[in-house]
N, C-alpha and C positions, 0 to 999 in steps of 0.2 A: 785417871790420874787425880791428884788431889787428897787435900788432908783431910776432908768431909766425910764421915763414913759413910756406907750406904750406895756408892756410887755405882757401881756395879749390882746390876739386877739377874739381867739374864745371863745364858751361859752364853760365854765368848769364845769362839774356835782360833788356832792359831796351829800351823804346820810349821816345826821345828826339824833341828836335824845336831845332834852330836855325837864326836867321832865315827863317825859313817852310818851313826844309826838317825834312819828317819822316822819322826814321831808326830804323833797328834795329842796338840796341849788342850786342855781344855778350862776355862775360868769360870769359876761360879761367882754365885754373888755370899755376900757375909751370912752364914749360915746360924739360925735361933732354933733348934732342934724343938722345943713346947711352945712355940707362940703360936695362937689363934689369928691376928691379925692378917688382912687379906696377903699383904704385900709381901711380908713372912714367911707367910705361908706357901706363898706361890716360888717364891726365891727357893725356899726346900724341896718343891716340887721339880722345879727346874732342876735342880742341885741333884737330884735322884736319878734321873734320866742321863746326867754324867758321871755317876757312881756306874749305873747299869755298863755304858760301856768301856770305862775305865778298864786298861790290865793293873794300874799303878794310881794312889790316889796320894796325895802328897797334903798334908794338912798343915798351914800356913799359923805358926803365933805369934802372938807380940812379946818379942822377949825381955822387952821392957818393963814388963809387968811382970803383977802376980799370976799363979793360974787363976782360972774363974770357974764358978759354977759349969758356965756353958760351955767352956772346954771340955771340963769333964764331960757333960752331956753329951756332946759332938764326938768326943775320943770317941767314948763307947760305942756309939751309933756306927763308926766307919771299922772299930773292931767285930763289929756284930754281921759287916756283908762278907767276911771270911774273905776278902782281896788284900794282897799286899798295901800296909800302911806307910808310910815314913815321915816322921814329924819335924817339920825345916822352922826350925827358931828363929825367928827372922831380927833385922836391926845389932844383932850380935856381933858387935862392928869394936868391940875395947875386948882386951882379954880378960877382963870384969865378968863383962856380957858373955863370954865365951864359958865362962867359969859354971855360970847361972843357966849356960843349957843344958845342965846335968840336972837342976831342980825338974825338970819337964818330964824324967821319965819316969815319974809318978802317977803323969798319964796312963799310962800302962803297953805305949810303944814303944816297941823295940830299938826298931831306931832314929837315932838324934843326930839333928845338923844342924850346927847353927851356924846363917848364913847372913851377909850384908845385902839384898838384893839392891839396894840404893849407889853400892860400891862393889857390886861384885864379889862380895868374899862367900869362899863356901859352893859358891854357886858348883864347880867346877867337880869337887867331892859328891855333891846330891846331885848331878846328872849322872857322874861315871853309875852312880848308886841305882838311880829308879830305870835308867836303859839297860843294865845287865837284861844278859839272856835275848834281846832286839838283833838280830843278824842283820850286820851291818848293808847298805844297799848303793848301789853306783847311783850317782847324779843322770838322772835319766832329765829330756827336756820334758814338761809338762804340756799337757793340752792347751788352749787355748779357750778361755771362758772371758763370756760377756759380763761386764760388772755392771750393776744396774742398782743406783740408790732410789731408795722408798723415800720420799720426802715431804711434807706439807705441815696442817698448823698442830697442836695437838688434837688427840682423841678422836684424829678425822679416819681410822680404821688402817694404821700404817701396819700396826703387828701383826692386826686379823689377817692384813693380804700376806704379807710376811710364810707365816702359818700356812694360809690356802697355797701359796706359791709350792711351799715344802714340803705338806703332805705330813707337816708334825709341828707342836709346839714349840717353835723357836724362840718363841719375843711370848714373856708377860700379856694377856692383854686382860683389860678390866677399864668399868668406865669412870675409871679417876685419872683424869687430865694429868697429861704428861708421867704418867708408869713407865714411861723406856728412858733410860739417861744415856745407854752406851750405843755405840753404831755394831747391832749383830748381823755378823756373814753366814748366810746360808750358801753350802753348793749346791746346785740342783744339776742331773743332767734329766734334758727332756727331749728325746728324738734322740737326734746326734750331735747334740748342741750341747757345753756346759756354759752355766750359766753363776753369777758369785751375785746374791740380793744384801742388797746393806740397806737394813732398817733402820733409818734415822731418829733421833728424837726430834720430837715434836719443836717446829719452832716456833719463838712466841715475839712477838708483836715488843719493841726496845722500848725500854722504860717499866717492862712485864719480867725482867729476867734479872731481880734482884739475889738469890742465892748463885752461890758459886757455881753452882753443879750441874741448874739452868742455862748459867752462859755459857761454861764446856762444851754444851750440849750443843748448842747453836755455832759453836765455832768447829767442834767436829764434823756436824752435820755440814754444813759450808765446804769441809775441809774430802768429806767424801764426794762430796757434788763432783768438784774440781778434778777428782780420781776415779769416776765412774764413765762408762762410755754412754749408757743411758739412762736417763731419771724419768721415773714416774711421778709424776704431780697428783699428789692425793687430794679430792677435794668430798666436803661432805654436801651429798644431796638434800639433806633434812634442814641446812644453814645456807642454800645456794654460796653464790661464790662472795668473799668477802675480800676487802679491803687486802688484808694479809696475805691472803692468796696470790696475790698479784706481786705482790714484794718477793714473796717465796720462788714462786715461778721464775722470775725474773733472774733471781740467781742462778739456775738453770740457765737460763736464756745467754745470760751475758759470760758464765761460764764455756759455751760453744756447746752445749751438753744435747745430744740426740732426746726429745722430750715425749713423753704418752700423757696425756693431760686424764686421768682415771677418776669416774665420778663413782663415789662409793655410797654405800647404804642406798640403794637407787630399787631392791626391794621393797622399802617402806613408803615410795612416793607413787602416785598416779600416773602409769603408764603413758596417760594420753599427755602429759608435760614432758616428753622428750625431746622434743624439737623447741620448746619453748625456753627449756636448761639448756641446749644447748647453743643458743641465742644468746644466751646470757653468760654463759663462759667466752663466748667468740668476742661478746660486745666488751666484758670486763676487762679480756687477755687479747688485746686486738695485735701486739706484738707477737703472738706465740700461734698465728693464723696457719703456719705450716705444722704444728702438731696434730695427729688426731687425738680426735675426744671417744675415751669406750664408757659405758657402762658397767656395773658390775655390783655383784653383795658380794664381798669378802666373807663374809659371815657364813654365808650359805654355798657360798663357793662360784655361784651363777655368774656367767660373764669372763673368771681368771684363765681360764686355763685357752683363750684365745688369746692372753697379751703373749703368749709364748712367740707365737710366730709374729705380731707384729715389733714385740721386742727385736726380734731378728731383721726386720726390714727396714727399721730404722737404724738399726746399727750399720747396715748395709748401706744404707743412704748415706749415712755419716761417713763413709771409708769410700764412696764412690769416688774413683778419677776418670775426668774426661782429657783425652788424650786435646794436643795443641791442635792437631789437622779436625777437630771433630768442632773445636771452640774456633777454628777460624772460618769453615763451612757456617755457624753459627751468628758469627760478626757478620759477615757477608751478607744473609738474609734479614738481620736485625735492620728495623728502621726507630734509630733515636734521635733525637734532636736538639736533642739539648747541647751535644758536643761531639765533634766527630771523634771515633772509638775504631781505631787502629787494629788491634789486636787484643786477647786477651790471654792470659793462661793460666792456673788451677797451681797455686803454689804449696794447697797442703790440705791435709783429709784431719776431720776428726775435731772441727769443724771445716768442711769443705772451703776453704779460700781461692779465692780469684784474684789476682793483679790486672787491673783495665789500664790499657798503654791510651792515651788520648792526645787528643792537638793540645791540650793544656793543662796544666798544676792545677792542683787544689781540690777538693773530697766535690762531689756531687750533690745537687740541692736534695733533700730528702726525699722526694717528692720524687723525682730524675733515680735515684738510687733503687728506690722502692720499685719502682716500675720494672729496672733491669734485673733485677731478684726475679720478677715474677716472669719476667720472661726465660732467665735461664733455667725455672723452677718450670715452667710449660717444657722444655725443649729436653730437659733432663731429668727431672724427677728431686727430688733431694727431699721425700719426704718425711717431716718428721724432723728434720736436722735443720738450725740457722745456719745461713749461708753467709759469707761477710768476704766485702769486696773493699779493696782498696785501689787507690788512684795514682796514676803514676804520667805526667807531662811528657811523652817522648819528646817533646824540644827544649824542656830541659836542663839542666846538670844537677836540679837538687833530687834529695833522696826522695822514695816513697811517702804517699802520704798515709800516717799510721792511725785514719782514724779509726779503721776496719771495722766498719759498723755492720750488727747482725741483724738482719733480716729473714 
């Protein structure tokens, strides 16, 4: 989204459905048919790989303007894979504009639509148009896929894993800081599991994210956090853990979000500093003490293809419910002292919530809180996932108390 050109790099999937036909869209980034330059270049490359498996390629102008050179160049090139074209004039939103979609087919495409996509005009014509021939399909229910955002600061190897994850070039990568702008979905299935990765852009450090397209970036990335069931925390071994890191994490954390703290480029370091990195992600991130920490090179692959199964077992952690007869066998052998604790019981998964019934109102010292995490985290497991308990006076009348702090 956005007036900035450029904003869109990789290709972006989207599963669509008109008049009963279901389809798969696929978005490129702005295509420069003879540029050399790396970014360009690569965006073409991407761009190719959704020509290959395009049935229908739908090429998008401003019909606001004049044609351009790179129209031309571009028409040609999508004439030239011998796949059905069809040229959607877009912004043709006055009957002016509507007029001015007959100049286009000088492109040398057959056919023209010129459509409002900002208002929907048109739209409705170039769908009936590129679905013909799609046998229409019943709503069937879908499987069930774990969502899992990629997320940390730039260039700390989000797309490489992306890539290793999918067994294909998904996400741009190159080492020019901050090359991803959009959130790309990969599906994987792996075993019996599907699984949906959203590669984030890179987030950067506030008072660093002066162009427009940078703060998109950091408020989508934010905004997938929020919609994923598990996030992997990219950090780079070659920069151990920094400042930022902790900020970024943290959004996870306070999100409820099940976390894999993933130490990457860990190829290029000395072996025998493994225990010693990991002392120092535990001491940096001492809030995120229930995530595990894996190893791995993205790049090389070594290490990925174990987060499969622990992605599954923290997503599992995060969906755990313990029944009320299992949490009150639980109270019963607990010894705390801080407050006598009644009862307790499991109000919601995904982040696992507990309501503590106690002799009195008001949230628990920190100190008292933290202790009771780790004992229901001994007795139950939850890991990988914050746990967050809230307090509740059974003698009483006021409501809950909503500090529900994650641990």
């Amino acid at each position: 989204m956005g007036d900035e050109p450029g904003i869109t790099r990789d290709r972006i999937y989207g599963q669509a459905r008109y008049d009963g036909r279901q389809f798969e869209v696929i978005d490129t980034g702005g295509i420069v048919v003879n540029e050399s330059e790396y970014i360009p270049a690569q965006i073409l490359k991407q761009a190719k790989v959704a020509f290959d498996h395009a049935a229908h390629i739908i090429f998008l102008v401003d019909g606001r303007g004049e044609i351009t050179g790179t129209d031309r160049d571009l028409a040609q090139m999508l004439l030239r894979l011998g796949k059905p074209v069809t040229l959607a004039v877009n912004k043709a939103d006055t009957v002016a504009r509507e007029d001015l979609a007959h100049e286009f087919y000088g492109l040398g495409i057959r056919d023209v639509f010129p459509v409002s996509a900002e208002h929907g005009m048109g739209i409705d014509d170039l769908l009936a148009h590129v679905t013909q021939g799609i046998a229409e399909t019943p709503v069937e229910e879908t499987e069930t896929s774990i969502k899992v955002a990629i997320i940390g600061r730039p260039n700390v190897g989000k797309s490489t894993l992306l890539n290793a994850l999918t067994g294909e070039e998904r996400a741009i990568v190159s080492p020019i800081a901050g090359t991803t702008r959009d959130a790309v979905d990969a599906h994987v299935r792996h075993g019996e599991t599907n699984y949906v990765f959203v590669d984030t852009a890179g987030i950067r450090r506030k008072g660093k994210t002066k162009e427009m397209t940078e703060k998109l970036s950091v408020v989508m990335a934010r905004r997938h956090i929020r919609l994923a069931e598990v996030v992997l925390v990219v950090l780079d071994a070659t920069e151990g853990v920094l400042g930022l890191d902790a900020t970024i994490a943290g959004y996870a954390h306070e999100g409820g979000r099940a976390v894999i703290l993933c130490v990457n480029k860990w190829d290029t370091i000395d072996k025998g500093k493994k225990r010693g990195f990991e002392q120092q992600v535990r001491d940096q991130l001492k809030f995120m003490d229930y995530a595990p920490v894996v190893f791995l090179a993205a790049k090389t692959g070594a290490g990925v293809d174990g987060l499969y199964k622990l992605i599954r077992e923290v997503h599992a952690s995060a969906g755990q419910r313990i029944s009320t007869g299992e949490l009150n066998r639980f109270v019963e052998a607990l010894h705390f002292e801080e407050r006598k604790i009644y009862y307790i019981t499991q109000a919601s998964v995904h982040p696992p919530t507990f309501v503590v019934f106690t002799d009195r109102a008001g949230p628990m010292h920190f100190s008292h809180e933290r202790h009771l995490v780790n004992q229901i985290r001994r007795r139950f497991g939850f890991k990988g996932t914050p746990v967050v308990l809230k307090t509740r006076g059974k003698k009483t009348t006021r409501g809950m108390q909503t500090k529900g702090a994650r641990r």
